[in-house]
C-alpha positions in Angstrom: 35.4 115.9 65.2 36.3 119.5 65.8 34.4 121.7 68.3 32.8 125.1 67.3 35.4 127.5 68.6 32.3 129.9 69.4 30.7 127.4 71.8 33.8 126.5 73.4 34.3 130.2 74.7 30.9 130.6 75.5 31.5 127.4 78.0 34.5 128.5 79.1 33.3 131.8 79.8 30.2 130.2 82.0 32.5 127.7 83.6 34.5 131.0 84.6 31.9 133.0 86.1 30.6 131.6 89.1 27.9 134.4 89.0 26.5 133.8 85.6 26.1 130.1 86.3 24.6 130.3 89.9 21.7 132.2 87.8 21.7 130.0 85.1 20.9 126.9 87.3 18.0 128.8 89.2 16.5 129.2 85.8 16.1 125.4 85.8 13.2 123.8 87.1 13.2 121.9 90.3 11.5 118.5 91.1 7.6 118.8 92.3 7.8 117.7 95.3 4.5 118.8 97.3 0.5 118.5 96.6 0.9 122.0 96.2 2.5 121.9 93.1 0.8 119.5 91.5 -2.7 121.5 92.5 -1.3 124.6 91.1 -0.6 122.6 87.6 -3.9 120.8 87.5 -6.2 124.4 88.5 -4.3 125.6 85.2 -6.1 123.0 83.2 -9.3 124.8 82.0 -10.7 121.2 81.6 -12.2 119.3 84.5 -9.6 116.9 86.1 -9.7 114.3 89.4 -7.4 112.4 91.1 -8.9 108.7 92.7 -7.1 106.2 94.3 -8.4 102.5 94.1 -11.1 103.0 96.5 -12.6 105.5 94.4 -11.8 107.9 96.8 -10.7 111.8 95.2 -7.7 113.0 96.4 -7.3 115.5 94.2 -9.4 118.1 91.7 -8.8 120.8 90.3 -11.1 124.4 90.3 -12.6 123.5 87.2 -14.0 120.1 88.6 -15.2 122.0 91.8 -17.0 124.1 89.2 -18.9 121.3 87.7 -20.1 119.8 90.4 -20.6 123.0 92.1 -18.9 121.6 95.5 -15.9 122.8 97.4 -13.0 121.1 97.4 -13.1 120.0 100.9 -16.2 118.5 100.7 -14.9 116.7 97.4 -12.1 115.0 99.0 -14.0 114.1 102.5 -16.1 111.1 103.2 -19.1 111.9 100.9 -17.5 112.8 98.1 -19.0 113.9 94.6 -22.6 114.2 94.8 -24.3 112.8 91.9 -27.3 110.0 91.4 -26.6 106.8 92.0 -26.9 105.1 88.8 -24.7 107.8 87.4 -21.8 106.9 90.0 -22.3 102.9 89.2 -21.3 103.5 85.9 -18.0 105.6 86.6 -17.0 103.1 89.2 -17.3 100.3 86.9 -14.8 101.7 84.2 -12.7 103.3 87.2 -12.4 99.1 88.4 -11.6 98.4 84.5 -8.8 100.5 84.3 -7.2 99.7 87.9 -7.7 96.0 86.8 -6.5 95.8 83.1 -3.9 99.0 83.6 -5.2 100.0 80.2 -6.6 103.7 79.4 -10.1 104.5 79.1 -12.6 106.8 76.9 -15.9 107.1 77.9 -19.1 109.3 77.0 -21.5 109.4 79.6 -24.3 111.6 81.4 -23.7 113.3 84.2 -25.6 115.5 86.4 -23.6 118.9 87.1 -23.9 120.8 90.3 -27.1 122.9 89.1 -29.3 119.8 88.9 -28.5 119.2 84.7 -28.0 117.0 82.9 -24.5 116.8 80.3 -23.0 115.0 78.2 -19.4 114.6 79.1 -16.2 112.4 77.6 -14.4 111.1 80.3 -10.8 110.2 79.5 -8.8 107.7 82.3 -5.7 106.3 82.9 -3.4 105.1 85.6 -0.6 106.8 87.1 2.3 105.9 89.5 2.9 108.4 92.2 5.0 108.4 95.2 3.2 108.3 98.5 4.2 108.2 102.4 3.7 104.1 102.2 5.3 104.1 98.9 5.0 104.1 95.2 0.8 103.6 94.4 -1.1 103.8 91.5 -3.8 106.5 91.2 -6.3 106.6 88.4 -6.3 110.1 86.3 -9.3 111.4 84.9 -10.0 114.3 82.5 -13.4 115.3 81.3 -15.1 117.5 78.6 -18.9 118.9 78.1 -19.7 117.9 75.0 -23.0 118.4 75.3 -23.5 121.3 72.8 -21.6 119.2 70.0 -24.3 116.3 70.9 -27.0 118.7 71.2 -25.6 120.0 67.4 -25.6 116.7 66.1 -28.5 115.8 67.2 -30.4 118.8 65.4 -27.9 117.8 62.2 -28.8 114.7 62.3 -32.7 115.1 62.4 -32.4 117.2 58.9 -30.5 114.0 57.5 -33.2 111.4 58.0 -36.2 113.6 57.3 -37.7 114.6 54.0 -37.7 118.7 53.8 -41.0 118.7 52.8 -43.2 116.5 54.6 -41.4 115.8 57.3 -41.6 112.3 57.3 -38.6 110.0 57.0 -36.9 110.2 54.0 -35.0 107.0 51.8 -31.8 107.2 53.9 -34.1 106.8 57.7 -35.9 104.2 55.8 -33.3 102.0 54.7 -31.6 102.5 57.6 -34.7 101.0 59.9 -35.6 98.5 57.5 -32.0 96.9 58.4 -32.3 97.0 61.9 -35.7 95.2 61.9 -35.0 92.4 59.7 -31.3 91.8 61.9 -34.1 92.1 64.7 -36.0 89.2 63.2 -33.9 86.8 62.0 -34.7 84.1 63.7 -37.6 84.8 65.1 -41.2 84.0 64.3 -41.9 88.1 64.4 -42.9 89.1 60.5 -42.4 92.3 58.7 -44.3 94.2 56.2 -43.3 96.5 53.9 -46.3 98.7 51.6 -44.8 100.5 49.0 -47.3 103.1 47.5 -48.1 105.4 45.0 -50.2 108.2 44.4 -52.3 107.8 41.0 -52.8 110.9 39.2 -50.7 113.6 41.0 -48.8 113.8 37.6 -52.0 115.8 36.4 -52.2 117.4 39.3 -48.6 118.7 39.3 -48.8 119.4 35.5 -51.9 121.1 35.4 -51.8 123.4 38.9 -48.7 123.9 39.1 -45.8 122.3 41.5 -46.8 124.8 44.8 -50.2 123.3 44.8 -48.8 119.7 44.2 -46.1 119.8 47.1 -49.2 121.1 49.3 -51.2 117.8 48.5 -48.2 115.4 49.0 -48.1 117.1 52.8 -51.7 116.9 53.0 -51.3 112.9 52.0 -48.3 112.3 54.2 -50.2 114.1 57.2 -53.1 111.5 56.5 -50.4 108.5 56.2 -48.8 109.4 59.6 -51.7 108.9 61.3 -52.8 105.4 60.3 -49.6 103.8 61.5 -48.7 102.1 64.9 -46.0 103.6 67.1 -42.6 101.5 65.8 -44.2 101.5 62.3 -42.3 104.3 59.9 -43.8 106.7 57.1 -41.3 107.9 54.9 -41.7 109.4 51.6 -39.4 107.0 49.1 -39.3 110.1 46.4 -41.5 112.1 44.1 -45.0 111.1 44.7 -44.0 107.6 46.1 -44.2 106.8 50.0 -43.2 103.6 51.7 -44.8 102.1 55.1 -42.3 99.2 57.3 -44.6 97.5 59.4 -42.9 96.0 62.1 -45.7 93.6 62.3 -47.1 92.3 59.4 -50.5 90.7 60.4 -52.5 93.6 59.3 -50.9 94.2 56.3 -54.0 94.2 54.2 -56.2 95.9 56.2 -53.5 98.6 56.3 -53.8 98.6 52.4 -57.1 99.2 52.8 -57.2 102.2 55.0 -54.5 103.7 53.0 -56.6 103.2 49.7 -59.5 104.8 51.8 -57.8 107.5 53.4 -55.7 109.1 50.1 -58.7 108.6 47.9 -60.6 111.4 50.0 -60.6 114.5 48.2 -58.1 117.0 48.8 -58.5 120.9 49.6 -56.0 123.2 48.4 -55.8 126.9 48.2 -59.9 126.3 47.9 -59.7 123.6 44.7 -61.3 120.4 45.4 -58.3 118.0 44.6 -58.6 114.1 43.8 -56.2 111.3 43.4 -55.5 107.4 44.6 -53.1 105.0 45.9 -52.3 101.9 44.4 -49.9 99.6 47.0 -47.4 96.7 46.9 -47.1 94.9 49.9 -43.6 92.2 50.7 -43.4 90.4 53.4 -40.3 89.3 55.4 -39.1 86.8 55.2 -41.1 84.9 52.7 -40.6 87.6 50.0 -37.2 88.1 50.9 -34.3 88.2 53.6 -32.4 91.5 52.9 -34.2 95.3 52.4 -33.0 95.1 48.3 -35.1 92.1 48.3 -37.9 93.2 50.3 -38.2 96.4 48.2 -38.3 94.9 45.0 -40.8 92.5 45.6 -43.1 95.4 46.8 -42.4 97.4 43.4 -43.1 93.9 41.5 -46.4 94.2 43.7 -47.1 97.5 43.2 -46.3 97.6 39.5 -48.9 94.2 39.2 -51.6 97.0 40.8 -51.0 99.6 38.3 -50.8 97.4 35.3 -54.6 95.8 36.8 -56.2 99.0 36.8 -54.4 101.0 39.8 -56.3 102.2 42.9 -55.7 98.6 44.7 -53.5 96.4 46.5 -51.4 93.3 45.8 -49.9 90.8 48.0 -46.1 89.5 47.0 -46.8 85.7 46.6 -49.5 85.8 49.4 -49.8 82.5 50.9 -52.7 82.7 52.3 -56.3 84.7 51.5 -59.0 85.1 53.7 -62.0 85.5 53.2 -63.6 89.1 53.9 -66.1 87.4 56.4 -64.1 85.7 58.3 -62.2 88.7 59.7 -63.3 90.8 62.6 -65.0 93.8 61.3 -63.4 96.6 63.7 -65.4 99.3 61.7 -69.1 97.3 62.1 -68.4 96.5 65.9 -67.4 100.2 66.8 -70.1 101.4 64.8 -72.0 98.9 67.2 -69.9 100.2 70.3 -70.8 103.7 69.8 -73.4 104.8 72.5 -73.1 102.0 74.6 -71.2 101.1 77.7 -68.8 99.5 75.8 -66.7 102.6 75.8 -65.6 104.7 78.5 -62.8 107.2 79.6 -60.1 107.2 82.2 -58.1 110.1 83.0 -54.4 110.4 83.5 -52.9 112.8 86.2 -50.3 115.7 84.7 -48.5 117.0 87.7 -46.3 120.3 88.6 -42.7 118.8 87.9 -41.4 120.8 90.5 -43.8 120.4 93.9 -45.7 117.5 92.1 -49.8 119.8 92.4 -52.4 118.7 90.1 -52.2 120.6 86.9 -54.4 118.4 85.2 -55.7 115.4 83.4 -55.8 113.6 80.2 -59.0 111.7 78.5 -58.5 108.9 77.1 -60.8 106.3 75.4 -61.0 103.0 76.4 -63.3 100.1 74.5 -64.1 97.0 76.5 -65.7 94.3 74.0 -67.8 91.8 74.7 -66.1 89.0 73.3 -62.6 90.4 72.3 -61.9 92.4 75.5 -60.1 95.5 76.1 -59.1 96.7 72.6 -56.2 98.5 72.2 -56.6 102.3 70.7 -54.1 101.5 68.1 -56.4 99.3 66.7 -59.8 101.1 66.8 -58.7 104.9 66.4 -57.0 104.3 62.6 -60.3 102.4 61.7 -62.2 105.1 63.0 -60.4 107.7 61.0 -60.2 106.1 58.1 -63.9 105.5 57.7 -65.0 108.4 59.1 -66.2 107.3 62.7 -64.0 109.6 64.4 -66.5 112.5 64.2 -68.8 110.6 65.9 -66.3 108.8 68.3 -64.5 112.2 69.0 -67.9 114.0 69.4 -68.6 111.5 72.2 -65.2 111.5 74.1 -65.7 115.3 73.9 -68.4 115.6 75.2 -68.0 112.8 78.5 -65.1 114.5 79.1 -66.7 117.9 79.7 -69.4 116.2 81.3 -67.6 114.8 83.8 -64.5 117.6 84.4 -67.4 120.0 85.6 -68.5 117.3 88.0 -64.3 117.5 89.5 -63.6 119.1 93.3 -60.7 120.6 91.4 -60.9 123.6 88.7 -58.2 122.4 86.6 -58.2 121.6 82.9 -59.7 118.5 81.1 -57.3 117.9 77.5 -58.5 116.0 74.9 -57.0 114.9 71.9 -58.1 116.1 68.5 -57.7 113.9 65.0 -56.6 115.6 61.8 -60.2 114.4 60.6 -62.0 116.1 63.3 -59.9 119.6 62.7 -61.1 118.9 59.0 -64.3 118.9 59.6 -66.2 122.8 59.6 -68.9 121.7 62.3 -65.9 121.3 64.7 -66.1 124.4 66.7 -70.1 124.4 66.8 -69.5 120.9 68.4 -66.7 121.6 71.3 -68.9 124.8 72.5 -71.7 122.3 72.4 -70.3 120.0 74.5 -69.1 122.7 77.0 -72.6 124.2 77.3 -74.3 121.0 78.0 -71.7 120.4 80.5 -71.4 123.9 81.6 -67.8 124.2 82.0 -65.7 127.2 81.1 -63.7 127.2 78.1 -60.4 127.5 79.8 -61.2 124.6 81.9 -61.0 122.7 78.0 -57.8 121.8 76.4 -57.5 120.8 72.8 -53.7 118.1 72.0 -53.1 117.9 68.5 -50.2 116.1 66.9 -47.9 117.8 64.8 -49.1 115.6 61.5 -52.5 117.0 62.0 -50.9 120.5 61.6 -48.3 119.5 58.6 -50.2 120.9 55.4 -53.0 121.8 56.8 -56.2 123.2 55.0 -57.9 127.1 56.1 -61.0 124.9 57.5 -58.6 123.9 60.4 -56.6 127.5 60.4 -60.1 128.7 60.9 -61.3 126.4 63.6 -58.0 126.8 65.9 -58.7 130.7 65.7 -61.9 130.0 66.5 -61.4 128.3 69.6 -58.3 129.9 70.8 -60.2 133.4 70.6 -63.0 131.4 72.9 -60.3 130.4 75.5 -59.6 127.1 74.9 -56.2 125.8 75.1 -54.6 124.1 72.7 -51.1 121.3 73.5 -49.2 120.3 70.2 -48.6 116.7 71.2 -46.0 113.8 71.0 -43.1 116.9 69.5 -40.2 115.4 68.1 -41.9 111.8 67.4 -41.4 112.2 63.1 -41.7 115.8 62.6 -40.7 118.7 64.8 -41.7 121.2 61.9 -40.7 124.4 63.7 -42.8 126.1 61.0 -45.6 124.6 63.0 -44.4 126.8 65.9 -44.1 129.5 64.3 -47.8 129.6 62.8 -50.0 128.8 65.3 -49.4 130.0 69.4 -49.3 126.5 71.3 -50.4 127.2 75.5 -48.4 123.5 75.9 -45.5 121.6 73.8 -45.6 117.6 75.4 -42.3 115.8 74.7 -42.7 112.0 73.1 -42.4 109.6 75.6 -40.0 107.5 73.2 -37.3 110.5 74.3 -38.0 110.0 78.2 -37.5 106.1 77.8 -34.0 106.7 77.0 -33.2 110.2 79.1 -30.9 108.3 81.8 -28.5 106.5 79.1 -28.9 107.8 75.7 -26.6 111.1 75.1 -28.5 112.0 71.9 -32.3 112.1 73.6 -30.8 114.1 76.8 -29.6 116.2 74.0 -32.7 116.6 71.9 -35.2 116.8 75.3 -32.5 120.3 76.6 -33.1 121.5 72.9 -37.0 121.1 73.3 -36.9 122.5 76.3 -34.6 125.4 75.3 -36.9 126.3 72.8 -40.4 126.0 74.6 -38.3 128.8 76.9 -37.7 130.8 74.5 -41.2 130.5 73.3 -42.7 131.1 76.5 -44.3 128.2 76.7 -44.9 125.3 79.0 -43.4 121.9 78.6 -45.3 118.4 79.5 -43.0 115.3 79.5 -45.1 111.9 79.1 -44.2 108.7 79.6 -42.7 108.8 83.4 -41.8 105.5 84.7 -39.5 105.4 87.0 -37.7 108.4 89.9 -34.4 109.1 87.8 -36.8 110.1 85.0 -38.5 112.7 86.9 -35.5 113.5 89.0 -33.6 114.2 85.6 -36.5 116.1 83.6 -37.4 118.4 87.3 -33.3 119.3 87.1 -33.4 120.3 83.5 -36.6 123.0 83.8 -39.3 120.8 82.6 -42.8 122.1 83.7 -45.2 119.3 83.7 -45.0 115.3 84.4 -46.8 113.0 83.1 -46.6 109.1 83.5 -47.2 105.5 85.7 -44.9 106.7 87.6 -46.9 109.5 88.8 -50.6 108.3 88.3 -51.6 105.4 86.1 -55.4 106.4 84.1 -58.2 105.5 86.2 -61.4 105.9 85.5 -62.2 108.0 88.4 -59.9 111.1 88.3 -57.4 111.1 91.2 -54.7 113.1 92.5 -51.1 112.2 91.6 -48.9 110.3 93.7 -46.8 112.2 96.1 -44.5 109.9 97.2 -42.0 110.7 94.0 -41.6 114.2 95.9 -42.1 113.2 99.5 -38.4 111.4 98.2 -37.0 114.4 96.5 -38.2 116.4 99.8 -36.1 114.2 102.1 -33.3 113.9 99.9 -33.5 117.8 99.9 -33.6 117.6 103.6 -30.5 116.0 104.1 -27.4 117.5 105.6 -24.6 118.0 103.3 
């Protein structure tokens, strides 16, 4: 093989010029051989990365992890080390052991709380790493992380708009389907029975054809508002398409009576743009697992069911193959025993606690309505408030709670507000306002001492009469909390047309805030927008410290929870031992 005469001079020409290649070979990089050189690399990384040996001890970060945890890097590599909960640091020393014990690489999401006090959602990437050390060759374990919390928060949002129907806000087909298979793996081999009511609406064909598809698409909101609040919490409404919904009851034992209230509820008329609007349900019921074992199977048999109603007359209900019919009389009759209940001692309130979330002062409390029965006990208000609404009770029921509420807030050593939640029925209804200033001048409290929570369903499609009555109020002084946001609708439309002195976040976001990346991500994006708004921000649901810890750290304004004061029938002040801790933690020296 013959060598390029052009390269061969070139050589020889280097090999002949001791100068030339004396400043070649500085041009070369030399071996790192000092901490120094490595810590100049790693501070070039614009990515957070740390150094641990076995012990979990750093021994060395760069300026971007200092940043995160907003700690010097002295105090990093001393004794104490990265200062973040507890629970947070048992779950990076448990992968950090994996990797030192299996050698292989790691990649982990997990929440972390960064050196202001928030919470983010970082990928953590690991592996080990041979390095030589004064006692030798050691391994070392390498980690890198990235905030991905903004891509979490994004997808959170993205994926919100994929399981909700545009237009009512309920889930749609693909949510649907989705729980449906989760609750039937849940069940398998269980005693725990399912229900699923498929439903349609009788006559909104005339409807749409005759007044036109704006005024139709208002009444389908109007109907899933009214749907969304007959359901349990773990029950889901979705609309299935056109003017069909579907209802998955996670239990199935009321399945009937459900049917019933629906059949009730959608036959009342409807108000649109000022026309009196009518139409009915008829409803096909399937039960798992006796009408079938997979969601194809459970669906069909409730449009077999459902098709048997309409071809009997419509307006009805229909059992798949029910096994079993009970007589009428021999169920409890929730409807004739609360009509019994109502001005007796049978029912009472108990009040709930909110607290400041940063110093934990009473803000507040919350009225809720308990029914002790004779015979049956306490009954939950799951059961009694649906029956109520359906039938119409919950004027009466409301009317009371309102009005004992008042009563007793003006008896309080403390001027703070008394909130009291509103039903969609009750906003419906035009005597409304004449019936909350009522019940504040028997009671003689002041209107801002009054707070009204409604739910976002009780807002979706809503008629004048209750545009009307929230002016009405507001422009009295009462304040008004849009309640349980982001449970099944988080219409920001809501948001935008009427002015909210209170957003509360659903407890079922707070139950997962310490592990579940996607609720930390949806609770900052609440709370980013209540900012924005202006307006305050009530977490409920507090159980435990790292709860409050996280939701204090991330700007939430108000508490709420056992955690902080279970309801008690005599209002009392929240616990302060849940910041009597933070205090001394505070107090510590770092």
């Amino acid at each position: 093989m013959r060598s390029d005469p052009k390269h061969q001079k070139n050589a020889d020409t280097a090999a002949h010029s001791p100068d030339l290649a004396a400043r070649l070979n500085s041009l070369r990089p030399s071996p790192l051989t000092s901490a120094s050189s490595m810590q100049a690399i790693i501070n070039a990384m614009p990515n957070p990365v740390m150094l641990k040996d076995r012990f979990h001890r750093l021994v060395l970060v760069n300026d971007a992890f200092c940043e995160l945890l907003n700690q010097t890097r002295e105090d990093l590599l001393g004794e104490e080390g990265e200062k973040i909960p507890d629970d947070q640091r048992d779950v990076f020393w448990e992968i950090d052991d994996e990797v030192f014990r299996t050698g292989l690489p790691n990649e982990n999401e997990e929440v972390l709380t960064d050196g202001t006090g928030s919470l983010r959602v970082v990928l953590t990437r690991k592996c080990l790493v041979t390095l030589p050390t004064q006692s030798g060759q050691q391994q070392f374990l390498l980690g890198v992380i990235t905030d991905v919390t903004r891509f979490r928060e994004s997808e959170a949002r993205a994926q919100y708009l994929a399981e909700h129907d545009a237009l009512t806000g309920l889930a749609n087909r693909a949510q649907l389907n989705d729980r449906l298979e989760a609750e039937i793996k849940a069940a398998g081999g269980t005693d725990n029975k399912l229900a699923l009511l498929l439903l349609d609406l009788d006559g909104f064909k005339e409807v749409n054809d005759t007044q036109g598809h704006h005024v139709g698409d208002e009444l389908l909101k109007i109907i899933a508002k009214r749907l969304a609040g007959l359901v349990r919490a773990g029950d889901v409404v979705a609309r299935y398409g056109g003017d069909e919904f579907c209802i998955l009851q996670t239990s199935a034992a009321r399945s009937a009576d459900l049917a019933e209230k629906i059949i009730t509820t959608v036959g009342r008329p409807v108000s649109v743009n000022g026309r009196q609007l009518c139409v009915t349900a008829s409803v096909g019921i399937a039960i798992f697992p006796e009408d079938g074992t997979t969601s194809d199977e459970l669906l069909q048999s409730a449009d077999s069911a459902l098709y048997h109603v309409k071809r009997s007359g419509r307006a009805g209900f229909y059992k798949y193959q029910p096994e079993v019919h009970l007589d009428q009389s021999q169920r409890w009759n929730v409807e004739h025993e609360l009509r019994e209940a109502l001005g007796t001692d049978q029912l009472s309130l108990e009040f709930q606690p909110l607290a400041s979330a940063q110093d934990g002062q009473l803000r507040g409390f919350e009225a809720l309505c308990r029914w002790q029965h004779p015979v049956y006990g306490e009954i939950s208000p799951d059961v009694f408030i649906p029956v109520a609404e359906a039938t119409g009770l919950i004027k009466e029921l409301g009317a009371w709670v309102l009005r004992e509420a008042c009563r007793q807030a003006a008896r309080w050593e403390w001027p703070v507000q008394v909130a009291v939640n509103v039903s969609p029925c009750q906003l419906e209804d035009h005597n409304f306002p004449d019936m909350v200033f009522d019940a504040l001048r028997e009671a003689n409290l002041p209107p801002h001492r009054l707070e009204l929570e409604v739910t976002e369903s009780a807002l979706i499609g809503q008629s004048d009469t209750t545009t009307e009555a929230l002016s009405v109020l507001r422009a009295k002084g009462i304040g008004f909390a849009l309640d349980d946001f982001g449970a099944g609708w988080s219409s920001l439309s809501t948001l935008r047309k009427f002015k909210f002195d209170r957003l509360k976040i659903d407890k079922s976001f707070i139950w997962q805030i310490e592990s579940d990346p996607r609720s930390v991500a949806i609770v900052r994006a609440v709370l980013g927008l209540a900012k924005s708004l202006g307006v305050p921000v009530t977490a409920e649901g507090i159980e435990d410290q790292a709860q409050l810890l996280a939701l204090r750290n991330m700007g939430c304004t108000e508490v709420q929870g056992f955690h902080l004061g279970r309801p008690n029938s005599v209002a009392s002040l929240p616990a302060q031992e849940p910041w009597q801790a933070i205090n001394e933690t505070n107090e510590k020296p770092s």
